[in-house]
DRENTI-528447 format. One record per atom (N, C-alpha, C, CB): residue in one letter; x, y negated, z. Coordinates in steps of 0.001 Angstrom, whole numbers, plus 524288, in hexadecimal, padded with zeros to 5 digits. Glycine has a CB too. Layout:
# DRENTI-528447
AXYZ ...
This chain:
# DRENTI-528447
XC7ABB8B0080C1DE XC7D658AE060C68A XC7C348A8350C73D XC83658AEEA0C626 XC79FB8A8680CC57 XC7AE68A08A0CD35 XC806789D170CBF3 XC7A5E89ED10D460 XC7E128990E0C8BE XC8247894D80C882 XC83BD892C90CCFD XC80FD890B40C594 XC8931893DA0CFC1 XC8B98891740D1C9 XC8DF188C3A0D265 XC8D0E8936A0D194 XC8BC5887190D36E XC8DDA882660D22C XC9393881CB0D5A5 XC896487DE80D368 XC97E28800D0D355 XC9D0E87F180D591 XC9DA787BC80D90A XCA04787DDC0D27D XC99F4877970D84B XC9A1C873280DC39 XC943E872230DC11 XC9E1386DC10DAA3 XC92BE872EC0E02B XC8C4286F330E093 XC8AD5870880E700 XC85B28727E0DB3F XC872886B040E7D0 XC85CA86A970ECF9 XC80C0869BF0ED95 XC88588670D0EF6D XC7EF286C860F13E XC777C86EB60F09E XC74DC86DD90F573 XC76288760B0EF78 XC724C86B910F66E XC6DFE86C260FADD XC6D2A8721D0FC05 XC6826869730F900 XC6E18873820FF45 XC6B218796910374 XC63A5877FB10330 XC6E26878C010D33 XC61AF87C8510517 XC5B2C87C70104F0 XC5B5B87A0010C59 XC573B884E710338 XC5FE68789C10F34 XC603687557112B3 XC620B87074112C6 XC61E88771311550 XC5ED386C331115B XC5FB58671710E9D XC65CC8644B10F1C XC5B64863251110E XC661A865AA11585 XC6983864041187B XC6FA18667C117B0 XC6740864DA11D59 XC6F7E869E91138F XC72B786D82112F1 XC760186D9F10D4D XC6FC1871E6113ED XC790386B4C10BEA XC7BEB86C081066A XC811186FCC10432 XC7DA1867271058F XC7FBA87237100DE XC83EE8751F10068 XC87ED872750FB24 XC81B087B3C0FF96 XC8B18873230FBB1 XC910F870560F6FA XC94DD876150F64B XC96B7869920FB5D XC9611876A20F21C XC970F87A330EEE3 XC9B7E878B70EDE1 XC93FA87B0C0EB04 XC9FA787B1B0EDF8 XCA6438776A0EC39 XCA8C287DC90E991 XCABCA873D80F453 XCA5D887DA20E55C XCA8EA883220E272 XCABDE882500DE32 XCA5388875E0E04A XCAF9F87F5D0E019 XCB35087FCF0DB5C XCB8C787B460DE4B XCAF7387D0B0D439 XCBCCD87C680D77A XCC1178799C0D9A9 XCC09A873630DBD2 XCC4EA879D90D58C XCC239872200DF5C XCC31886C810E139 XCC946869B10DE7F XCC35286CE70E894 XCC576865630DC1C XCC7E9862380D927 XCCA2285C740DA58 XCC4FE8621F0D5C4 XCCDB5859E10D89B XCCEBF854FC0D9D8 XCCE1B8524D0D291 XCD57D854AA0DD99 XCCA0E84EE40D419 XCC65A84C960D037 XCC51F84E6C0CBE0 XCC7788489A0CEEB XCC53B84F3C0C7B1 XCC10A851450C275 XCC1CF8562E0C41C XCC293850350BB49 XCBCD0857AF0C15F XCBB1485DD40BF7D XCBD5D860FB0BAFB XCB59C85DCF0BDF2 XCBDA9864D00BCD1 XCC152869090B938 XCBD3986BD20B5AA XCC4DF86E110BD34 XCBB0C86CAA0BA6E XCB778871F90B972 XCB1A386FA20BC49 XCBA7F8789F0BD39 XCACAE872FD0BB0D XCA9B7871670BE0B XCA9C9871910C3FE XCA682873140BC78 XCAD29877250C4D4 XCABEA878200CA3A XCAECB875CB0CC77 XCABDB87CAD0CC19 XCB1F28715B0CB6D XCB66286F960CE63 XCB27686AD30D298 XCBC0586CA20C99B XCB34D86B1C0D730 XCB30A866EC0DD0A XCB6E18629A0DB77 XCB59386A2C0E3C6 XCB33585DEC0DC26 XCB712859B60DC18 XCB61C855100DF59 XCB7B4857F70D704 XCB83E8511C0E130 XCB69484F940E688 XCB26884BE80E610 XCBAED84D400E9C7 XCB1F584A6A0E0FD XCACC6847140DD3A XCA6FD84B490DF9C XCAE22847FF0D3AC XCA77F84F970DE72 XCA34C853550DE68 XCA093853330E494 XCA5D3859690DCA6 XCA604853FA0E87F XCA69E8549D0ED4F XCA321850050F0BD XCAC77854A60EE1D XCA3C384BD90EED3 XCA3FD8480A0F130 XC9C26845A90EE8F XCAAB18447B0EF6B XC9C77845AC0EA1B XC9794843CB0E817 XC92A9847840EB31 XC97B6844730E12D XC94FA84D200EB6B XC9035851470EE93 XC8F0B84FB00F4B3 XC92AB8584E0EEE8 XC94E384E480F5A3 XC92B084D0D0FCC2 XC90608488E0FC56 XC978B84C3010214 XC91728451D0F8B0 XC8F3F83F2A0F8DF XC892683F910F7BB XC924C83B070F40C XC85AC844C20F5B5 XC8232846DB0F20A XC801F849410F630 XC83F284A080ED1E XC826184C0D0FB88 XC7E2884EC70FF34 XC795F84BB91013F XC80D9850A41040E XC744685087100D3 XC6FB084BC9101F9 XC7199848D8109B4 XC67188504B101D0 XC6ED9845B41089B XC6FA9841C210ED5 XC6F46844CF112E0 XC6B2083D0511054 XC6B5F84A05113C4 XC6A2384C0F118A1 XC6CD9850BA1181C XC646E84C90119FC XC7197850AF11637 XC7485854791150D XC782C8563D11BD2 XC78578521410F6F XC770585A5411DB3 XC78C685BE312213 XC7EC185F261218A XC744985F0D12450 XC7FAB8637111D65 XC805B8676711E17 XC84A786791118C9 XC7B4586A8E11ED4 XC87DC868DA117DE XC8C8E8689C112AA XC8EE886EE411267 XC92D78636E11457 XC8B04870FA10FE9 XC90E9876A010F76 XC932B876D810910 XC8DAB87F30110F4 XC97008764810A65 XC9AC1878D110732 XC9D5D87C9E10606 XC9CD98779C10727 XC9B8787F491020C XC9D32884A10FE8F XC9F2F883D20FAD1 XC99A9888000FCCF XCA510887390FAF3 XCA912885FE0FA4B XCAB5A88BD90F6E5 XCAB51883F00FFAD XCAE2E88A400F181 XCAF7188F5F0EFD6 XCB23B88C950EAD0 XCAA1F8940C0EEF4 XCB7B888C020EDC7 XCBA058887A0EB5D XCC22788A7E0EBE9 XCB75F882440EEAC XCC36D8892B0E728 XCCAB688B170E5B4 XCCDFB885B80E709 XCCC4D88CED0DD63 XCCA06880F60E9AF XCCC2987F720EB76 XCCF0287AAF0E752 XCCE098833D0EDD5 XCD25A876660E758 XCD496872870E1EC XCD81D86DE90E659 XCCDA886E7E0DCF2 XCD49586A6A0E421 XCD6E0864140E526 XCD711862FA0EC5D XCD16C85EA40E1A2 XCDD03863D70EEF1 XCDC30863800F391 XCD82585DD60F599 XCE1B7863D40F597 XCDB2185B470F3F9 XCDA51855180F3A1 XCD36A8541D0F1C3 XCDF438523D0EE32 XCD127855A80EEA4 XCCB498565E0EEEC XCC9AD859000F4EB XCC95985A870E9B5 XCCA5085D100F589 XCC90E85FA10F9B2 XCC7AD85CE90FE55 XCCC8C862900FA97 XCCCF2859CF0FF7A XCCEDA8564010392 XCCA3085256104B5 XCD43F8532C101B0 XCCA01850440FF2A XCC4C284C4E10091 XCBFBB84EBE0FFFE XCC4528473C0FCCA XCBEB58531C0FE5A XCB9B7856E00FE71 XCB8578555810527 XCBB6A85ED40FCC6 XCBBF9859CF106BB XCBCCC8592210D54 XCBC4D8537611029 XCC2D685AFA10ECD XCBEF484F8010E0B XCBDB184A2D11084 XCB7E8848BC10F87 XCC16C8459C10E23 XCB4A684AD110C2E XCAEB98482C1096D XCAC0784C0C10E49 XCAC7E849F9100BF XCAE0F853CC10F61 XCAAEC855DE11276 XCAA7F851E211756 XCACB585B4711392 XCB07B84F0411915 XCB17184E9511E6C XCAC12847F711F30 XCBA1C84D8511FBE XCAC76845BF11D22 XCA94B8411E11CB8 XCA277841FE11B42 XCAC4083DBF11825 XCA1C28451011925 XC9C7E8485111A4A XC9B2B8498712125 XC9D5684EAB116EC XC9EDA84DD6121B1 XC9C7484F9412651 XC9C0F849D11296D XCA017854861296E XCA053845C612912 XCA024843DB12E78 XC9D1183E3D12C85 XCA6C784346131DD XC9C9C83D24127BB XC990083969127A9 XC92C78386312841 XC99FA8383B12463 XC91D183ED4123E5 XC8C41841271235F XC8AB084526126FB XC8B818436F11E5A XC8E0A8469412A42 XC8EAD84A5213074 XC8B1384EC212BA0 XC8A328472D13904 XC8C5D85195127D1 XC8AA88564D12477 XC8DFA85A9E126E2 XC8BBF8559A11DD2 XC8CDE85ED6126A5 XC8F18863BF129D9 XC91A28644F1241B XC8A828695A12D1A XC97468677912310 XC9870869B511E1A XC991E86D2411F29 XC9BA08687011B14 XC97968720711BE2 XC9A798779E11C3E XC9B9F879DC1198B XC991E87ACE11DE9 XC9FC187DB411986 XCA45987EA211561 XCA2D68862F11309 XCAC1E87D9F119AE XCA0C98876610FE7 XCA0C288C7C10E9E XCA63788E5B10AED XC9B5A88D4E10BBD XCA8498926010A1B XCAADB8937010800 XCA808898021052E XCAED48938910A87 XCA7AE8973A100B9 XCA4BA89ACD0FE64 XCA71089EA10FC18 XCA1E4898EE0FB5F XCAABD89D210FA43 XCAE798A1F60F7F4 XCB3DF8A0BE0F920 XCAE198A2DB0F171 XCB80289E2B0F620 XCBD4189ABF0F6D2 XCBC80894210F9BC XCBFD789A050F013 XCC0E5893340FC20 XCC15688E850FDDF XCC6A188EC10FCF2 XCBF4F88D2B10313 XCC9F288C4B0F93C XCCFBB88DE70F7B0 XCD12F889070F726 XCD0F9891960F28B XCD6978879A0FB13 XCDAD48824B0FA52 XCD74E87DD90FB0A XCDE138819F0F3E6 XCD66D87C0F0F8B9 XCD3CB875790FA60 XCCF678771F0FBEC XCD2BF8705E0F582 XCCC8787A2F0FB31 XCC61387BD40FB7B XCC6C387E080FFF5 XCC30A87FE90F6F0 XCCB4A880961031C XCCB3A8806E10812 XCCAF787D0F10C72 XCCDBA882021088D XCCBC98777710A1F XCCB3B873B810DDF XCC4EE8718610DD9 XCCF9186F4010CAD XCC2468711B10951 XCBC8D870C810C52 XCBB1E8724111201 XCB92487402109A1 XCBB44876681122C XCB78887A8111601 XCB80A877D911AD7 XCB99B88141116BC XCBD03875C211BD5 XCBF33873C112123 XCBE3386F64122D0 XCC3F0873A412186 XCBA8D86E3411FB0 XCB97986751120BA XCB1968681E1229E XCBB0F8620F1180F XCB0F186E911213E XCA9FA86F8312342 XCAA108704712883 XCA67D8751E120C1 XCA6F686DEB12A43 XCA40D8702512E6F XCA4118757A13285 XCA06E8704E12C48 XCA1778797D12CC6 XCA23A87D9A12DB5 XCA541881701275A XC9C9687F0113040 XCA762885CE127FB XCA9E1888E2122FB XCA66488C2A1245A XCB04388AF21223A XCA6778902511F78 XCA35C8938F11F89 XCA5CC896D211B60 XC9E20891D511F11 XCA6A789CEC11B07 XCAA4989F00116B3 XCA8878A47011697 XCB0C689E70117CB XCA65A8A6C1110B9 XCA3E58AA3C11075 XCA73E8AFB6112DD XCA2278AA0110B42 XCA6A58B50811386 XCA9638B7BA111A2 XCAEB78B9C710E3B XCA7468B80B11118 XCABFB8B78F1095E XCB0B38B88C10834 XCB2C98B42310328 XCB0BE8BEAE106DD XCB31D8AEF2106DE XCB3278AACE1054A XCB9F08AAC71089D XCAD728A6DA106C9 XCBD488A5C0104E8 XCC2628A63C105E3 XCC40789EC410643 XCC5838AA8110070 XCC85D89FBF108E3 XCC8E989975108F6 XCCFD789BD310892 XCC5D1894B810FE9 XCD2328968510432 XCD7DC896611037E XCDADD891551049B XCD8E6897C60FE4A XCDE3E892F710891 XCDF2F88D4E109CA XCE80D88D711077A XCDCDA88BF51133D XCE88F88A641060F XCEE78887B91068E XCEEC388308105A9 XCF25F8898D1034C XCF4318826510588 XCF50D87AAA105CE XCF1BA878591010F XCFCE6877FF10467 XCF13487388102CA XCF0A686FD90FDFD XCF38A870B00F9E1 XCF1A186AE30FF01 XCEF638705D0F62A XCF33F86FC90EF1E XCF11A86BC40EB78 XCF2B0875FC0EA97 XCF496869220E993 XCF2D2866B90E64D XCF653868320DE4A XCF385860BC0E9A5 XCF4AD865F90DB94 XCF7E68676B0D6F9 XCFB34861380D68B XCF398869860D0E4 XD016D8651A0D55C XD039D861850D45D XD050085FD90CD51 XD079F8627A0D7CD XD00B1860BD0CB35 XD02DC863260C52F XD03C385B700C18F XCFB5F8690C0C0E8 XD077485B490C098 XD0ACC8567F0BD7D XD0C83852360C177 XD06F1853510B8A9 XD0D0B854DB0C519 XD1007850490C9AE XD132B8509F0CA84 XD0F3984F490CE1E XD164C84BAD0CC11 XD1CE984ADB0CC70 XD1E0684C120D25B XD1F46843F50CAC8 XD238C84C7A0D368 XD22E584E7C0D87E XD221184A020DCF7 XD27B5851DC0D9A6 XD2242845290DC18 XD1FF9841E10DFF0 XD193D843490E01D XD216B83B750DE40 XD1792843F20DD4B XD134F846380DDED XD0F6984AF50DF77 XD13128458F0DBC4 XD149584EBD0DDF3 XD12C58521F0E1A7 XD1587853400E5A1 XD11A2856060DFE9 XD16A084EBF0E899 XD19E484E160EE8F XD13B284B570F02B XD2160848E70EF21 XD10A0848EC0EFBD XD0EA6844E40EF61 XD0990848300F07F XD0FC78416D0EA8A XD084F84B4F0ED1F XD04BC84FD90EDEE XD05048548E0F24D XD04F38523F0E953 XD0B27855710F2A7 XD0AFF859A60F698 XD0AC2856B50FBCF XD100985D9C0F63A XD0B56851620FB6E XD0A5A84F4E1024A XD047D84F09102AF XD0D1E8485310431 XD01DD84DC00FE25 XCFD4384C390FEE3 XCFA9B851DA101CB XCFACD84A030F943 XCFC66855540FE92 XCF93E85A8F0FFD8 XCFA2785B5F1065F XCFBE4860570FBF1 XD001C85AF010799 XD00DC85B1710C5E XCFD4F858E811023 XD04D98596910CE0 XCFBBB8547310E35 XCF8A48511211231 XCF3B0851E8110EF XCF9B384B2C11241 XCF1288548310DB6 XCEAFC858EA10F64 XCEB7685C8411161 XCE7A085B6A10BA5 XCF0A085EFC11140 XCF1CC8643E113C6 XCF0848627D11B95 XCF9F286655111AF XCF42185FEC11C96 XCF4CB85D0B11F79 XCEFF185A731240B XCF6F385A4411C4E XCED3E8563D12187 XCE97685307120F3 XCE38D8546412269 XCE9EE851CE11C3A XCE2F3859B711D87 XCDD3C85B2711BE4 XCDD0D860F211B6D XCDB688587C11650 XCDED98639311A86 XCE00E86A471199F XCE00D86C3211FE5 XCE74686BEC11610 XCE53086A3E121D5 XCE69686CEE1272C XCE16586AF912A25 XCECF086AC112A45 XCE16C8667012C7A XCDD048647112F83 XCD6C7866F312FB7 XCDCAF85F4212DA0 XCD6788679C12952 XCD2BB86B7C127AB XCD16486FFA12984 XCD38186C9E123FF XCD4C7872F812837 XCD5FF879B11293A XCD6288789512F00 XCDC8F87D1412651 XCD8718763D1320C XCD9108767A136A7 XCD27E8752413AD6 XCDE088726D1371D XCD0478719A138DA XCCA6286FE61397F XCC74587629139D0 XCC80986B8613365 XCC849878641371E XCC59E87DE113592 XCC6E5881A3138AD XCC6D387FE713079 XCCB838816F13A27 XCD0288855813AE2 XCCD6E887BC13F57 XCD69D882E413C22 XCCEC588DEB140FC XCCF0388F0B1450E XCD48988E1B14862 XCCD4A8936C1449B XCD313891DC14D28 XCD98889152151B6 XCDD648951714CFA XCD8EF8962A15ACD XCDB658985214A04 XCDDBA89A5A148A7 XCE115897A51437B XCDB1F89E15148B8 XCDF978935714220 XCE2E488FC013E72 XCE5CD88D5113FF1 XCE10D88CB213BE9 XCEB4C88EE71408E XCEF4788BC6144A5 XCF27A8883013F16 XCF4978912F14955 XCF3C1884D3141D4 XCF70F882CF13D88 XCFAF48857313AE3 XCF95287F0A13EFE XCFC2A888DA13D56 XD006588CC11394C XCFD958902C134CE XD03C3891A613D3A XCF8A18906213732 XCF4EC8943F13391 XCF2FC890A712ED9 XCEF33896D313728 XCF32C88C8713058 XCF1658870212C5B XCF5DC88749126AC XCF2D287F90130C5 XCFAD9885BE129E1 XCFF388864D12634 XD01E788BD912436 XD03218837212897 XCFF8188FF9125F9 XCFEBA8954112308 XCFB0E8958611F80 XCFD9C8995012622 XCF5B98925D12021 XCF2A3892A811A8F XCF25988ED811847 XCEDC68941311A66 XCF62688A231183E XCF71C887721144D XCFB718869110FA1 XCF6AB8848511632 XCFF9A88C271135B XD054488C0610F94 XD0563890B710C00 XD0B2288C5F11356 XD078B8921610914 XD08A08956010616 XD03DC8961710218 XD0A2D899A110900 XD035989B26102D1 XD000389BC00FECA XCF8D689C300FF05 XD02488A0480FCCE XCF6BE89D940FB39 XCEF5989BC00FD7B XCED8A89F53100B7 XCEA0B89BBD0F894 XCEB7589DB2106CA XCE9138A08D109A8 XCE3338A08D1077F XCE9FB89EE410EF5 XCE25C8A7DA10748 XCDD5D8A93E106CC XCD9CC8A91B10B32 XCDD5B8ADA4104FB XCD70D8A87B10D30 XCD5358A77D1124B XCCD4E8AA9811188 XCD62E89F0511394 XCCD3A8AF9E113A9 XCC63A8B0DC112D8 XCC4EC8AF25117F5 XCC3B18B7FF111A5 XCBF568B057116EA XCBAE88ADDB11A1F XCBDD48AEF512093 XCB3E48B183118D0 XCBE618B31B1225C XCC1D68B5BC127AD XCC5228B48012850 XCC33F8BA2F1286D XCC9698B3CF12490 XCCDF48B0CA124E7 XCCE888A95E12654 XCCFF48B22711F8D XCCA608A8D7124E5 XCC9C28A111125BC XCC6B68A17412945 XCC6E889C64120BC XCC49E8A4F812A64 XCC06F8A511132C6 XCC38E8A4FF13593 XCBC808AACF13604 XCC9078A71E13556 XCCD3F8A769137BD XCCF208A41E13896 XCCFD98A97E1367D XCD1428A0371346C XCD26889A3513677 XCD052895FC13583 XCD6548989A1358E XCCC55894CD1356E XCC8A0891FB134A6 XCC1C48934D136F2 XCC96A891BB12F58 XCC01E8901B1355A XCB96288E631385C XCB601890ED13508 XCB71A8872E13872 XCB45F8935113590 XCB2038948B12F5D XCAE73898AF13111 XCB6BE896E312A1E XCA9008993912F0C XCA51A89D2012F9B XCA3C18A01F12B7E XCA0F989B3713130 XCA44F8A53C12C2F XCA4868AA841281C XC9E9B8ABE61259E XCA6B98B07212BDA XC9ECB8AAC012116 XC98538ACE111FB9 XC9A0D8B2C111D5B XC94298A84611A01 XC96D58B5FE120EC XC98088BB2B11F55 XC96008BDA311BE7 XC97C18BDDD1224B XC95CC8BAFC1164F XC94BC8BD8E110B4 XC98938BC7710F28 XC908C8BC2510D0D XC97EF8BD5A109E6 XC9A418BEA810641 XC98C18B9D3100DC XC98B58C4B2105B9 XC9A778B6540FF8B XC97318B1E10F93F XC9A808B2C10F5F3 XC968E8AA2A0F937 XC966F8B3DD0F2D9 XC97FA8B61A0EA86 XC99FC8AF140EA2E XC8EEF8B8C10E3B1 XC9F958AF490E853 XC9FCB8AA7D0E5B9 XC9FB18A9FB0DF18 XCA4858A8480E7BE XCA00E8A53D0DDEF XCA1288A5870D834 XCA96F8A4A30D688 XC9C7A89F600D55A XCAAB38A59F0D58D XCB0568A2910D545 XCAEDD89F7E0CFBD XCB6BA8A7340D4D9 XCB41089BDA0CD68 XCB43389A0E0C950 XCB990899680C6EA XCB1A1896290C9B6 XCB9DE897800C3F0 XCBFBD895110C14F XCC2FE893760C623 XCBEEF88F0C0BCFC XCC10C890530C91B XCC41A88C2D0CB82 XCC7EC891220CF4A XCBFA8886CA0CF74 XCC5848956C0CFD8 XCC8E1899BE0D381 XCCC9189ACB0D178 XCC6E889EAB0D4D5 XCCC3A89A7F0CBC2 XCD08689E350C8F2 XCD52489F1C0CA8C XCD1BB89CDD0C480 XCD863899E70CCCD XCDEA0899680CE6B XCDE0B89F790D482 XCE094890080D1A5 XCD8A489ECB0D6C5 XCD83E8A0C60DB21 XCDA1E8A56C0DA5B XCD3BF8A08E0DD31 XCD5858A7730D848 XCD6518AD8C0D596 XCDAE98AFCF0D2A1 XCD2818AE4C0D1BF XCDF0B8ABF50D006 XCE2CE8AF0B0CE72 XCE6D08ACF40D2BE XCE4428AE920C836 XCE6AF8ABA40D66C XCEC498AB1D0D8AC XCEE1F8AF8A0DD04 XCECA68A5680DB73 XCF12E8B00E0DCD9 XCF32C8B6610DE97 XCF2218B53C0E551 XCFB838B8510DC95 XCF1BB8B0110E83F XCF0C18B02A0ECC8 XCEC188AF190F007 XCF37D8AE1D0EDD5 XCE7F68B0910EBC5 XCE32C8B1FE0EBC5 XCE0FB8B6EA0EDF0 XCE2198B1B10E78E XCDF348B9510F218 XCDE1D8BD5E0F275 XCD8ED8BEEB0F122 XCDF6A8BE540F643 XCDA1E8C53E0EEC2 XCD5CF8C83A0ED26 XCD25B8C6EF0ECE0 XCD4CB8CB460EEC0 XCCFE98C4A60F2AB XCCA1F8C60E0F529 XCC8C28BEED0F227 XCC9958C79A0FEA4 XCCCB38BADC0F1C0 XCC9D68B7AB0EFDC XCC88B8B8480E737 XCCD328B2310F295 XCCD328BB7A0E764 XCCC0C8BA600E032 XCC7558C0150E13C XCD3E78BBE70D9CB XCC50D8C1B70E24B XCC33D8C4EC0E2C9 XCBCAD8C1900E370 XCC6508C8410E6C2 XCBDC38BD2F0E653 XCB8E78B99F0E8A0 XCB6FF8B5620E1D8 XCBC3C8B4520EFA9 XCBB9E8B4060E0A7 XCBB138B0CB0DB13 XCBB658B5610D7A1 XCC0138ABEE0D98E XCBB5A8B9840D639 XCB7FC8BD7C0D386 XCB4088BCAB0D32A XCB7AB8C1990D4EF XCAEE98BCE60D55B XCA93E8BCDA0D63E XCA55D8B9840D16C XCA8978BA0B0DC25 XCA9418B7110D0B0 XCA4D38B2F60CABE XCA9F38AF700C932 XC9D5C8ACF70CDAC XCAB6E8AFCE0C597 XCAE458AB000C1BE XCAAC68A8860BE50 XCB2CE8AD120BDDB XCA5518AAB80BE4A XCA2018A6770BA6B XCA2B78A1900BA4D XC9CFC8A63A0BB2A XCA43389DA60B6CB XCA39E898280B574 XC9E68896F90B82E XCA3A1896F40AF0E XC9DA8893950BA6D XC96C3890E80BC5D XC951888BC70B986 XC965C88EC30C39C XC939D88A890BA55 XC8E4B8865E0B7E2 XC92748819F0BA35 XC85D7886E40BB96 XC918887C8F0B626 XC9540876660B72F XC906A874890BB88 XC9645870BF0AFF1 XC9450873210BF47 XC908586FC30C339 XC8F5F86BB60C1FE XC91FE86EAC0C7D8 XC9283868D80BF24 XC9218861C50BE93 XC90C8861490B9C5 XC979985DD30BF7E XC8E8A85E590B6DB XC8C7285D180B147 XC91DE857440B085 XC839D85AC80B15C XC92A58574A0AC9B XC968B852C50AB2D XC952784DF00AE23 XC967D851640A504 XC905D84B940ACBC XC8DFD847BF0AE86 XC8FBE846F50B5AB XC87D1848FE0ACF6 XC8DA684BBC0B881 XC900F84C040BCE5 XC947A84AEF0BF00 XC8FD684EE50BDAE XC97A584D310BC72 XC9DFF84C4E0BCDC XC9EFC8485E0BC25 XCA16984EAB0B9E0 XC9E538450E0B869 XC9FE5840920B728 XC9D1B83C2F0BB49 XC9EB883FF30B152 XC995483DFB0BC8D XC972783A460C0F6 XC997F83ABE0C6CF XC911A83B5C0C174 XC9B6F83F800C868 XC9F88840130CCC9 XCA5F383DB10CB8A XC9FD7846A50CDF0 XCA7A083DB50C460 XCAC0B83C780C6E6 XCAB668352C0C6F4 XCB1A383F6F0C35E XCA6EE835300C622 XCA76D82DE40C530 XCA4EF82B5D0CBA8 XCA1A782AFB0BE40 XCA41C82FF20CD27 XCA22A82CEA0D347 XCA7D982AB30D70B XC9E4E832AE0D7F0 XCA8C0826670D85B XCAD1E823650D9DD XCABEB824D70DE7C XCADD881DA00D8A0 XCA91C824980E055 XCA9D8826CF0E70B XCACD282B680E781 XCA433828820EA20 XCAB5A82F750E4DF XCAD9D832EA0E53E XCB36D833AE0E2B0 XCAA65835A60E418 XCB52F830060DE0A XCBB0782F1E0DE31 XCBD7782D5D0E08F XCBCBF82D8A0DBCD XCBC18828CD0E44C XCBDAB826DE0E934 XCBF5782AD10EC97 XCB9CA8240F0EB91 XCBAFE82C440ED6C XCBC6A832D00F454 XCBF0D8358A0F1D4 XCB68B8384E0F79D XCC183836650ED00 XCC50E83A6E0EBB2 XCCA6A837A00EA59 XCC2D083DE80E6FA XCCA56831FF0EA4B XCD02A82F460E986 XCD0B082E790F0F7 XCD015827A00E494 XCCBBA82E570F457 XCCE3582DDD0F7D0 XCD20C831E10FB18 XCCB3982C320F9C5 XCD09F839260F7A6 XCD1B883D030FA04 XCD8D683C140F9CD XCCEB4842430F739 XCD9A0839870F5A0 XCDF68839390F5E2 XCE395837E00FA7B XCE046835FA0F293 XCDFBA834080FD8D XCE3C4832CF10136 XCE0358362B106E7 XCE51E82AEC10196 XCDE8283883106BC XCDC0C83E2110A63 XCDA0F83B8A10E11 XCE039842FD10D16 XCD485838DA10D05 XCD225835D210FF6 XCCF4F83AF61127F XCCEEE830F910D28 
């Protein structure tokens, strides 16, 4: 079987054309795991596209993590398109779940296989050893991406058929499963009518056992649990987390530039 890289970004055999790979959890700063997205990674690749770079798709097969990474993922897409006028486009290759749902809405164009799924509910963040001024402090913050960057988002995309009541129906309660037919419905989005073998990994795991998961997706993270090949060599890593530019754009995500 081909090695699947978790994160890597490749020239197409159309010069003008780059593809970026975001398969795994999205993180707010160090690495867990290899496959973990972090806004160091994010940010050094767009800074890394060659000059006559036209064209940005993004394929996407991701459980989703650090809202607050995301946020500025999306602020780095939004300053691309309008600085480097680059087209971005958003594939969903298999999952687009919780934060990894807000990419897509910031492309150009979406694009969502068959039987590719997108999960959307509110912002979350972990509140784990915080006092409760703090997590007062956290739940406004979330409010104000909800607010801010989420709604505005989804709504950018949205069809007539995304009314604001339909907005605050798939952001309350519990995780909306959403397939390829189901998000044509309220949203922009163009249907590729196959079918793509994904790989799943660890990072699904919470996916697959939670009871409000349906079938058809633990059924989708079935297909390969193989471990894959480390994308980054130490040396690497350590050279992304020491790049200051890129700790900068991620202390600036705090105040949701």
């Amino acid at each position: 079987m081909r090695t699947i890289k978790f994160w890597e970004i490749k020239a197409q055999k159309n010069k003008d054309s780059v593809d970026m790979l975001i398969y795994g959890s999205i993180v707010g700063g160090e690495k867990y795991e290899e496959t973990d997205v972090t806004i160091t990674d994010f940010i050094r690749d767009l800074e890394s596209l060659p000059s006559n770079t036209k064209e940005l798709n993004m394929r996407i097969n991701s459980p989703g993590g650090s809202v607050f990474t995301s946020v500025s993922m999306m602020n780095q897409l939004k300053r691309l398109k309008s600085e480097k006028k680059i087209t971005v486009n958003a594939y969903i290759d298999g999952i687009g779940a919780s934060s990894a749902s807000m990419l897509p809405m910031v492309a150009d164009n979406i694009y969502m296989y068959e039987n590719s799924f997108l999960m959307i509910h509110k912002p979350m963040a972990s509140a784990f050893m915080a006092n409760s001024l703090e997590m007062k402090e956290t739940a406004e913050l979330l409010d104000q991406v909800e607010a801010r960057t989420l709604i505005p988002a989804y709504k950018s995309k949205g069809t007539s058929e995304l009314t604001d009541e339909k907005i605050s129906e798939l952001l309350n309660g519990k995780d909306n499963w959403l397939n390829a037919e189901e998000v044509s419905k309220f949203f922009n989005v163009t249907i590729i009518e196959e079918g793509l073998q994904m790989v799943a990994h660890k990072d699904f795991d919470a996916i697959a056992k939670s009871e409000s998961t349906p079938k058809e997706v633990k059924a989708l993270l079935e297909v390969d649990k193989e471990p894959q090949a480390n994308v980054l060599t130490d040396a690497e890593r350590q050279e992304i987390l020491s790049n200051s530019k890129a700790n900068i754009a991620y202390l600036q995500t705090l105040n949701l530039l």
